[in-house]
C-alpha positions in Angstrom: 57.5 23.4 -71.1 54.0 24.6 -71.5 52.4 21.3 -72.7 54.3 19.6 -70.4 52.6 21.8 -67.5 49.2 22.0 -69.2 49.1 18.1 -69.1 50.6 17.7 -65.4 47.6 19.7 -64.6 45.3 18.1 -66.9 46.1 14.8 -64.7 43.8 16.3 -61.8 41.1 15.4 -60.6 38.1 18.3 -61.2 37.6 20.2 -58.1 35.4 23.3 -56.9 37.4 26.8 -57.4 38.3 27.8 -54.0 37.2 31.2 -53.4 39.3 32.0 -50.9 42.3 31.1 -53.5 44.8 34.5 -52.7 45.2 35.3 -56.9 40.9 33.8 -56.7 40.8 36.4 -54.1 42.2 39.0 -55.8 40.3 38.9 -58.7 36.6 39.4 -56.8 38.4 42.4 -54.4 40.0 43.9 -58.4 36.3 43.6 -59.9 34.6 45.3 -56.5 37.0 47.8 -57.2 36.7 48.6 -61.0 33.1 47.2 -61.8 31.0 47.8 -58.1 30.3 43.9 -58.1 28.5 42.8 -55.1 31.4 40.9 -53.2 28.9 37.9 -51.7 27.5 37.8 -55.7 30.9 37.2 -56.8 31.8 34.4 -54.4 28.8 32.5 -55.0 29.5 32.5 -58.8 33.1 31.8 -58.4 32.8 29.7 -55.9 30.3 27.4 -58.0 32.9 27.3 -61.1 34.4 24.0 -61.1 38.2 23.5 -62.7 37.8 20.9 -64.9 41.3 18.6 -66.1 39.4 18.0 -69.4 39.3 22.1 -70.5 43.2 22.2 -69.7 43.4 18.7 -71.8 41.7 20.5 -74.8 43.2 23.8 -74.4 46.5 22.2 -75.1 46.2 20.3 -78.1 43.3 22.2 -80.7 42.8 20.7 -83.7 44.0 23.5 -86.2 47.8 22.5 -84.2 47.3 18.7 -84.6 45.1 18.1 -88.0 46.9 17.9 -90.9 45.2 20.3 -93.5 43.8 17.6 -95.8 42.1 15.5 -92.3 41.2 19.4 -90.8 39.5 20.1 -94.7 37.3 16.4 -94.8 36.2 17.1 -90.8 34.3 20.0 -92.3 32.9 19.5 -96.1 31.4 16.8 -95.3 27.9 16.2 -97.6 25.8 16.4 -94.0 27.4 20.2 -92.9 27.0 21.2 -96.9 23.3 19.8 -96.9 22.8 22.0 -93.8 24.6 25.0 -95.4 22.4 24.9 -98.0 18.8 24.5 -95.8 20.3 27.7 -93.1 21.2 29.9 -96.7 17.8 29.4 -98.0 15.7 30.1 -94.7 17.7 32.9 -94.1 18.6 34.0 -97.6 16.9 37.5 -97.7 18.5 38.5 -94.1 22.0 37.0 -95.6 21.3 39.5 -98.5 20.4 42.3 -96.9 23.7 42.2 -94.2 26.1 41.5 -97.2 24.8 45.0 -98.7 25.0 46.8 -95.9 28.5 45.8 -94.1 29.7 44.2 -97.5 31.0 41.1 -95.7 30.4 38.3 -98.3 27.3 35.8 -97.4 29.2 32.7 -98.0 31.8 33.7 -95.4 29.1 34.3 -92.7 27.7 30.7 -93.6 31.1 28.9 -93.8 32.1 30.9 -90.2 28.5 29.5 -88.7 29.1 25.9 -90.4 32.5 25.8 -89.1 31.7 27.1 -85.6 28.7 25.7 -84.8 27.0 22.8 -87.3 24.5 25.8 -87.7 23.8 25.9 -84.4 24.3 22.4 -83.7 27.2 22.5 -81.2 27.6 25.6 -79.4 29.7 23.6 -76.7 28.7 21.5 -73.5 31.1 22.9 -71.1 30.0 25.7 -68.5 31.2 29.3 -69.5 32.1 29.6 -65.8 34.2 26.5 -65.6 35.9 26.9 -68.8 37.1 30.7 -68.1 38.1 29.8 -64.7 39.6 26.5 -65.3 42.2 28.5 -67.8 42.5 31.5 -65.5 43.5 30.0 -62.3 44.7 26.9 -63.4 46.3 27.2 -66.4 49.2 29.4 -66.2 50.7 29.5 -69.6 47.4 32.0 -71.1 46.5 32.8 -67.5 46.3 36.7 -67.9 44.0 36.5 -71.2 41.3 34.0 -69.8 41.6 36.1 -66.3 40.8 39.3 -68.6 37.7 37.2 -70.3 36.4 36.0 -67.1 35.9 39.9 -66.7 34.5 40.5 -69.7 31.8 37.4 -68.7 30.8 38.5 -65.7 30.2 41.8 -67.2 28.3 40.7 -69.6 26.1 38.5 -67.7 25.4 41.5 -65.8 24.3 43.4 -68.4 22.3 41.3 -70.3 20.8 39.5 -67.3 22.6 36.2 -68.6 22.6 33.5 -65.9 26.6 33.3 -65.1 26.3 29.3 -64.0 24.1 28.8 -66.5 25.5 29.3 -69.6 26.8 26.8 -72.1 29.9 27.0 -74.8 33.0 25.2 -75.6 36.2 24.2 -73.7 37.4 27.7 -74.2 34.6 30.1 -73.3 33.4 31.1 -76.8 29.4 31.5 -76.5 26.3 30.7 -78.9 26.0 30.1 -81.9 28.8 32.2 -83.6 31.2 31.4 -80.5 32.0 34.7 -79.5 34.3 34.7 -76.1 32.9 37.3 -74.0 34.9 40.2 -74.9 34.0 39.6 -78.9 30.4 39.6 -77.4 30.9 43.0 -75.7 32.5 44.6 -78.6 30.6 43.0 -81.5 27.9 41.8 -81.1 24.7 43.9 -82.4 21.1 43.9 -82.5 19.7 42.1 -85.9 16.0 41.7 -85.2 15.2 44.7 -83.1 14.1 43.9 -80.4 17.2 45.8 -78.3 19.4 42.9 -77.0 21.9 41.2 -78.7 21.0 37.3 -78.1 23.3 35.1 -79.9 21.9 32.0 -78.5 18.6 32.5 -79.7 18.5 34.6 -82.4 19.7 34.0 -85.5 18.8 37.5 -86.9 21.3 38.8 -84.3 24.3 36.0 -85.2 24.2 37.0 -88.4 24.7 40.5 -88.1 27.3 40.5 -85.4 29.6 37.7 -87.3 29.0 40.3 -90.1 29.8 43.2 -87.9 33.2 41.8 -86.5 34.8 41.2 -89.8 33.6 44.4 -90.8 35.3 46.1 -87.9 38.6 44.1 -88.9 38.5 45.4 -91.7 37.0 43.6 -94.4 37.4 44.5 -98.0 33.3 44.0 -99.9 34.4 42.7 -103.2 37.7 41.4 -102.5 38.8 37.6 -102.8 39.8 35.5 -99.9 42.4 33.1 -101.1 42.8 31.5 -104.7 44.2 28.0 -105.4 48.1 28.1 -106.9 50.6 25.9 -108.3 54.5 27.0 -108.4 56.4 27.9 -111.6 59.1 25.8 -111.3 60.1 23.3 -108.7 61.7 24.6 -105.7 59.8 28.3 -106.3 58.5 27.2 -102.2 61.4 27.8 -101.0 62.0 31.4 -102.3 58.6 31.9 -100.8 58.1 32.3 -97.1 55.0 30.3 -95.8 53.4 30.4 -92.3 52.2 33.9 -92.1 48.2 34.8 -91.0 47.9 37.8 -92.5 49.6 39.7 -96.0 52.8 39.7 -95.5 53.7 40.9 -99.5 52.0 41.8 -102.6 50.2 39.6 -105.4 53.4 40.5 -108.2 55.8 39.9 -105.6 54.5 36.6 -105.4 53.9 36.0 -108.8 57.6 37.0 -109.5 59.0 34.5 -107.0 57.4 31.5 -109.2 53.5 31.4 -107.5 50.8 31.1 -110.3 47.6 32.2 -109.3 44.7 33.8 -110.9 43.1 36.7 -109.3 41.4 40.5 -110.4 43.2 42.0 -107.6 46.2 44.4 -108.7 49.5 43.3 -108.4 49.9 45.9 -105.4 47.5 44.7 -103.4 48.4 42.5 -99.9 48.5 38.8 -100.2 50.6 35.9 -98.9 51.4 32.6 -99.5 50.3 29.4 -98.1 51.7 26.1 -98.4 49.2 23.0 -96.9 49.6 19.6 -96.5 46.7 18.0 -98.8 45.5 14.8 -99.9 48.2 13.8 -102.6 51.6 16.6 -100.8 51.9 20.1 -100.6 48.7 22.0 -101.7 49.4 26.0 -102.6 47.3 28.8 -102.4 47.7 32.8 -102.6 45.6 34.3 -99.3 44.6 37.6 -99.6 43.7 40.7 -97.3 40.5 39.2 -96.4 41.9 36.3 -95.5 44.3 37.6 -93.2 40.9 39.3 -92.0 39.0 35.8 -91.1 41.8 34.6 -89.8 40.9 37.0 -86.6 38.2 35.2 -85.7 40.3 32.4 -85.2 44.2 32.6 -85.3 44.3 29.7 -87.8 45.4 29.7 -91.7 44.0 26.6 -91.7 40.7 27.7 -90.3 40.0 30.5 -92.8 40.5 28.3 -95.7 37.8 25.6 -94.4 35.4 28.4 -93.4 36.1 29.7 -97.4 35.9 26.5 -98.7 32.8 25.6 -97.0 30.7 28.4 -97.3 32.1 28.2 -101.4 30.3 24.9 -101.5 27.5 25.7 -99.6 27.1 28.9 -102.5 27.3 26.5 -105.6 24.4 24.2 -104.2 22.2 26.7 -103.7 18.8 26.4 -105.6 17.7 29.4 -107.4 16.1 32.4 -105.5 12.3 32.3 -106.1 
């Protein structure tokens, strides 16, 4: 019912947000209220957002729902992203260092997030933040209440970092710079890494870098701990005793090993894991995901995503030139 909907409304033409919209309406009269926002200032930025067909048409189809895991996988270690990987972890190999000692959060993971995300900075998105958190709040009912709550958070944050609201660029779903943060991840997360008291992660990669660093910290992230580890089943038809599809630990490394998943690991057979089942190159591909997996997979609600951004920044690690 939801595609459906989402594509009904993708079939329209892009128009100006009307302003004067009653649930528009309310929104600028609720952030007067709880914020003190200038009600002309308001309806000048709102009533330059534009609701764009294409956002809703993206929206309802992202690729971690339509890829298959092997297509989803080759999209992303490719030999171009790697060679990139590679240059971005030896210009910024000292700050890399230094974040991983002081938050724990492995390096490769930062690069593989920022290779995923971004091409290194490469694409942060093309769409307007404006258009894309007002197209999905006004205009696309099915997630209407989250993107109304992150068109909040924007104009917040626009205010308080003196970010121009129609100016700013990211992708079909509001996430911003070079990490993607949406606006509330931005707020919460996002910290000053070259000291010069903002946050700026369009410009500064000093600042990225600590604040992708500084989410997964304050989700939790275990310094030390695996991510995921390849497996193969014990005998054939182990699978089945095994329930796949979770995003986080869902059981425990023995209780996986005693329901027929082989897997190596230095974790203790107590700790969290879960099992994931992929469709790869040549049929099923099996892997054993661990707590800091389930941790990754925060940044983006995705099994699939957590693996690539593992995977990638794994590659990106063994190419690596010696430190000088």
């Amino acid at each position: 019912m939801a595609f459906a909907l989402a594509l009904q409304l993708a079939a329209l033409p892009a128009t100006a947000l009307d302003a004067d919209r009653e649930d528009v309406r309310q929104f600028m009269q609720e952030m007067h209220r709880k914020h003190g926002f200038d009600e002309a200032w308001l309806a000048g930025i709102i009533g330059a957002a534009e609701s764009q067909p294409k956002i809703i048409e993206l929206m309802s189809k992202p690729a971690e729902q339509v890829m298959a895991w092997h297509d989803y996988r080759d999209h992303f270690l490719t030999d171009e992203r790697i060679a990139a990987g590679v240059a971005f972890w030896v210009e910024h190999r000292e700050r890399l260092a230094e974040i991983e000692k002081s938050t724990g959060v492995s390096q490769h993971v930062i690069v593989g997030i920022l290779g995923v995300e971004t091409f290194f900075g490469r694409i942060t998105g093309r769409f307007r933040v404006i258009d894309a958190l007002a197209t999905l709040a006004f205009d696309y009912p099915p997630r209407s209440k989250y993107f109304r709550e992150e068109l909040e958070q924007f104009l917040l944050l626009a205010r308080e970092n003196q970010i121009d609201a129609t100016a700013a660029l990211g992708s079909y779903a509001g996430a911003m710079g070079r990490s993607q943060f949406m606006p509330r991840s931005y707020r919460a997360y996002a910290v000053d890494g070259d000291g010069d008291d903002r946050s700026d992660l369009w410009g500064s990669w000093d600042d990225v870098i600590a604040s992708v660093a500084n989410y997964l910290a304050k989700h939790g992230w275990r310094a030390g701990e695996p991510v995921a580890s390849p497996a193969s089943l014990w005998f054939p038809g182990a699978d089945a005793l095994i329930a796949a599809g979770s995003l986080a630990p869902d059981t425990t490394v023995k209780a996986l090993r005693d329901r027929g998943l082989s897997f190596e690991t230095s974790l203790d057979g107590r700790a969290p894991a879960f099992f994931i089942s992929l469709a790869g190159d040549a049929g099923p591909e099996y892997r054993a995901g661990f707590f800091n997996c389930g941790v990754i997979t925060r940044y983006n609600r995705s099994v699939m995503y957590a693996l690539a951004v593992h995977d990638l920044g794994s590659r990106i690690e063994a190419m690596l030139p010696p430190a000088p």
